[in-house]
Legacy VTK file of the C-alpha trace (Angstrom):
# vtk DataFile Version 3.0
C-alpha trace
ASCII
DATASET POLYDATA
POINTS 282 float
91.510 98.473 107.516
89.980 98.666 111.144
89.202 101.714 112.769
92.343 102.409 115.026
94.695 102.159 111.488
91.966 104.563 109.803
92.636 106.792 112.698
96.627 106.371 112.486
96.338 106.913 109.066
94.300 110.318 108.854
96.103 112.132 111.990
99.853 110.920 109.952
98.421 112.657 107.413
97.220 115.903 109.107
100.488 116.287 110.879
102.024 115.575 107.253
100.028 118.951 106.195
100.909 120.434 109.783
98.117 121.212 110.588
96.735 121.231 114.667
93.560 119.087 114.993
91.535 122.695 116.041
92.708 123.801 112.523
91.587 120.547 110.542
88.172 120.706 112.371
87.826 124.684 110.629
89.127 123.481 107.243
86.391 120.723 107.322
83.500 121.653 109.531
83.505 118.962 112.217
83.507 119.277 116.117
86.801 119.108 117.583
85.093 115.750 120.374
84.893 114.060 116.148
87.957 113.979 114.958
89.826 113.210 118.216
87.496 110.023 118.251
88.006 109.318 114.663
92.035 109.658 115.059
91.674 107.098 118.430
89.632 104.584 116.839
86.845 105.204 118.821
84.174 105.558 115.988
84.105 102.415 114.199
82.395 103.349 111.020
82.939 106.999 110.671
80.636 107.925 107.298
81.892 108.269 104.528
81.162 112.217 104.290
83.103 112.842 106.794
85.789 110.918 105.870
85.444 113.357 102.247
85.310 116.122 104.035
88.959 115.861 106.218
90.271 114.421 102.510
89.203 117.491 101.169
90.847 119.672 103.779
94.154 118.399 103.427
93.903 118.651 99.833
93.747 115.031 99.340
92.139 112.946 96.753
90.036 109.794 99.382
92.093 107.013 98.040
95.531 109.220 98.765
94.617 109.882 102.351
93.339 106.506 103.655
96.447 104.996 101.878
98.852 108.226 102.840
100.929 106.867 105.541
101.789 104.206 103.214
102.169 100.327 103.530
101.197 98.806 106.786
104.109 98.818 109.214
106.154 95.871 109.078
105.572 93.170 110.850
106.965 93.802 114.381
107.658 90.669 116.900
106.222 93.071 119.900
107.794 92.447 123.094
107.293 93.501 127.233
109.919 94.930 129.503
111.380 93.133 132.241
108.980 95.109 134.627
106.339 94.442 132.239
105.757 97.218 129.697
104.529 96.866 126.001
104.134 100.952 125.089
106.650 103.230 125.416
106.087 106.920 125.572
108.444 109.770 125.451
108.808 113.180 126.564
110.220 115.413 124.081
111.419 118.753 125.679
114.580 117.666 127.399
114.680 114.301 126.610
114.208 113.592 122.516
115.731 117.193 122.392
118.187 119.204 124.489
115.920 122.126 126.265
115.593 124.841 124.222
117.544 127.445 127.237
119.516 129.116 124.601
116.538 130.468 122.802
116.345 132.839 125.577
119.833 134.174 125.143
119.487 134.123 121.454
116.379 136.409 122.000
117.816 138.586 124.594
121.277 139.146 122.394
118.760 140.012 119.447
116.582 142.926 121.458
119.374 143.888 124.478
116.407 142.853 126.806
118.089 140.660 129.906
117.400 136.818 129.307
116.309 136.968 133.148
113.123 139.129 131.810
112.783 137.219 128.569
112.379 133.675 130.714
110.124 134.771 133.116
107.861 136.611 130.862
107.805 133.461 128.902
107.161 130.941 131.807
104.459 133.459 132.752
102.089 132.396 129.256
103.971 128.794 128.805
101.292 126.907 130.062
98.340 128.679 128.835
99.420 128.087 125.009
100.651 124.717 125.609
97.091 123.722 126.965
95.926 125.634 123.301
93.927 128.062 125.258
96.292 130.929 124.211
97.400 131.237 120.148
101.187 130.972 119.029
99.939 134.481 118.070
98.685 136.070 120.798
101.662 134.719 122.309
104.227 136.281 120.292
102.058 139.773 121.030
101.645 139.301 124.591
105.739 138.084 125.016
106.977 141.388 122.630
104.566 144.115 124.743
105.743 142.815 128.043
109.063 142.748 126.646
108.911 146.506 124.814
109.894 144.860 121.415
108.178 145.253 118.434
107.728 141.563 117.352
109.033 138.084 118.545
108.350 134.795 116.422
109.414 132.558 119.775
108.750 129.110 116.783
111.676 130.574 114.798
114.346 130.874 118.266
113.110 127.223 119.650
113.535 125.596 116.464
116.709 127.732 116.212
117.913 126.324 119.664
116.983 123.062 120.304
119.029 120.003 119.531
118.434 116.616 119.011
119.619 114.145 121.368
121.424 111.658 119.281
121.500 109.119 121.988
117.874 109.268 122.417
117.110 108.907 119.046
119.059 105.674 118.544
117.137 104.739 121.751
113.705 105.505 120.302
114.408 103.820 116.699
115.457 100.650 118.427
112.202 100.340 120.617
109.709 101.328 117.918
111.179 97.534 116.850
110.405 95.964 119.872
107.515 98.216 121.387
104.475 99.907 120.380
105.793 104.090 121.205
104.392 107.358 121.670
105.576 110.522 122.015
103.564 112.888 124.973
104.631 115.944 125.277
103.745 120.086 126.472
104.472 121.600 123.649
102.565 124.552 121.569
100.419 123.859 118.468
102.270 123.307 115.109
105.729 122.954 116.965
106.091 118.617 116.709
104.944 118.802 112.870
107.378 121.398 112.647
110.102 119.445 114.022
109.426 115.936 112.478
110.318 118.180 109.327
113.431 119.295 110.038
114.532 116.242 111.271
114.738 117.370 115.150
112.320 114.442 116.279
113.176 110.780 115.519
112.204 109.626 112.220
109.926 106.759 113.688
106.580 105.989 113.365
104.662 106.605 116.311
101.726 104.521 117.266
100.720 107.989 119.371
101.221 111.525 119.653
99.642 112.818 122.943
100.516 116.705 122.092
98.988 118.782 124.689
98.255 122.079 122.553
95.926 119.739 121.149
94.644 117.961 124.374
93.819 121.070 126.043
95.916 119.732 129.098
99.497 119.452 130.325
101.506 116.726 132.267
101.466 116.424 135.171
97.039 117.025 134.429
95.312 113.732 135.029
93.857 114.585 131.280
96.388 114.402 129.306
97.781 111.082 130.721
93.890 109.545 130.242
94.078 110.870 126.410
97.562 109.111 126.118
96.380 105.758 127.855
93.049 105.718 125.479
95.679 106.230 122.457
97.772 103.283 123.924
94.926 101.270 123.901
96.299 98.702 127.070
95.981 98.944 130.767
97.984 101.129 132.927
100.404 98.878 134.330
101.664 98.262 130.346
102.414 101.690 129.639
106.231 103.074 130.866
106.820 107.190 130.450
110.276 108.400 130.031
110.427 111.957 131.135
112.961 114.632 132.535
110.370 115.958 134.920
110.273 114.531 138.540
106.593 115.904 138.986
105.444 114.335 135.315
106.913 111.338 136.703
105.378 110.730 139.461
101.652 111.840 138.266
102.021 108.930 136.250
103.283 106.301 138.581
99.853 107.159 140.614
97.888 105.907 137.601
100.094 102.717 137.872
102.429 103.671 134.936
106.080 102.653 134.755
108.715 105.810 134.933
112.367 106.335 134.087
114.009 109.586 134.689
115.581 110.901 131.755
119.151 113.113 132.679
119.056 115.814 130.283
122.647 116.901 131.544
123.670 113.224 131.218
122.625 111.858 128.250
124.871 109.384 127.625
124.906 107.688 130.695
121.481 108.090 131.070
120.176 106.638 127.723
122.573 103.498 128.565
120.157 103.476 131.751
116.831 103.872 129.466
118.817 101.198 127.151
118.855 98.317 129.786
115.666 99.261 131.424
113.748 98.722 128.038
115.906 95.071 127.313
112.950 92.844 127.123
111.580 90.136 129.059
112.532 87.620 126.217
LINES 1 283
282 0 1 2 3 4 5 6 7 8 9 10 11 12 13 14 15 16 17 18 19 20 21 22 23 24 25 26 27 28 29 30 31 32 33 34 35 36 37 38 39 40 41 42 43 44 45 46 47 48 49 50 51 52 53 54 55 56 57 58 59 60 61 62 63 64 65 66 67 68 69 70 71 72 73 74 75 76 77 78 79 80 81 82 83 84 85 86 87 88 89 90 91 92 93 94 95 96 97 98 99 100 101 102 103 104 105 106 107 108 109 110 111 112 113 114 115 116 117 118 119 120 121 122 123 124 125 126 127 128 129 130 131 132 133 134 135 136 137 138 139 140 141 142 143 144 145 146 147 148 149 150 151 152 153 154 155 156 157 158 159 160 161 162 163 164 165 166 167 168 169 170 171 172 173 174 175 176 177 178 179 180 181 182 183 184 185 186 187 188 189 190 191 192 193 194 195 196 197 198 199 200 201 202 203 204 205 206 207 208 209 210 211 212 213 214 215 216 217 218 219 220 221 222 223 224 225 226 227 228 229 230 231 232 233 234 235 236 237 238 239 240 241 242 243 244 245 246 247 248 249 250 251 252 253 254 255 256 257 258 259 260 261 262 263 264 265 266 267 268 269 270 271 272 273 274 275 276 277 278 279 280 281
């Protein structure tokens, strides 16, 4: 296999053991700048030591991991867009799922703290441990002092909360047909393993996962769109995001990606929108 399926092979198989790529790089003593190359296909013969030593950290034997997201992908007769696109990536947090607002009633119902207090408290560390710079953990402790509770396990009320948008993930199984897709999202570390488990995520395979805890940058940060244009491996103008944020949006247009507004409170209408958009050239 060449080097970018090597890569799509081992980071399937990390996520499979849901692990974060900071965690793998503990479990099997590399540097963190390694295994993001190795899981882009940017080192072209990474030795075979190192290859033993990831095996070894998710408790594989070699021959299970290379060959552990199974059988090459079928065939696929990959299209463009109308306006030109060949890579489709897609927000998750109000767009793949319904936001997750009612985890902050859920949690304010459960402690009698207001849900006024709850979200801004929240939005006040959000970014911090979706860049990975703060720990789920030190999260939870930081969100329960401010909040005078003993404990909160915020994992548990999101993946409590959020819902799938059905729509959406017709949408996305029909384009990973047609289109190479990704999926690039602010999120915190172990939360898109988490949810490809329980079913919350499309059950696609993804030719990318641009997951910010792991980037060490959020949208709208230049970085993290760089990291998911490396991962898409074509030029800018080939790439399309489909987002609910305006300001997401728009940080990608002025890299010379395509954009289409995703309607979280009109789904319907708005995947029919995303639907046509993506009919392609062909």
């Amino acid at each position: 296999m060449d080097e970018r399926d090597l890569g799509k092979r081992l980071q399937a198989a990390r996520q499979a053991a849901g692990l974060t790529q900071q965690k793998l790089c503990q479990l099997a003593n590399l540097s963190f700048s390694t295994l993001t190359k190795i899981e882009r296909g940017a080192i072209k013969s990474p030795s075979i030591f190192t290859i033993q030593s990831i095996a070894g950290a998710l408790d594989l034997g070699l021959d299970e991991l290379v060959a552990h997201a199974g059988a090459a992908k079928p065939h696929r007769q990959l299209k463009r867009t109308r306006s030109g696109a060949s890579f489709i990536y897609f927000d998750m947090n109000g767009c793949l799922v319904h936001f997750f607002q009612r985890a902050f009633g859920r949690l304010a119902a459960d402690t009698g703290v207001s849900a006024d207090l709850i979200e801004a408290t929240f939005w006040h560390y959000n970014d911090d441990v979706c860049r990975g710079v703060m720990t789920l953990e030190d999260f939870n402790s930081e969100l329960a002092k401010r909040l005078g509770i003993d404990k909160v396990d915020w994992k548990k009320y999101y993946l409590e909360a959020v819902e799938p948008v059905p729509e959406m993930h017709e949408l996305a199984n029909w384009a990973a047909e047609h289109y190479r897709i990704g999926l690039l999202t602010n999120t915190k570390p172990g939360f898109v393993s988490a949810m490809r488990r329980s079913g919350q995520l499309p059950q696609v395979d993804f030719d990318s996962i641009v997951d910010s805890s792991e980037i060490g940058a959020i949208k709208p940060e230049a970085r993290i769109y760089e990291v998911a244009q490396e991962q898409a491996g074509c030029p800018p103008e080939e790439i399309l995001l489909i987002d609910d944020s305006r300001t997401n949006l728009m940080a990608a247009e002025k890299l010379g990606w395509h954009v289409l507004w995703f309607d979280d409170a009109r789904p319907e209408e708005s995947a029919a929108s995303v639907r046509t958009a993506l009919e392609p050239a062909d």
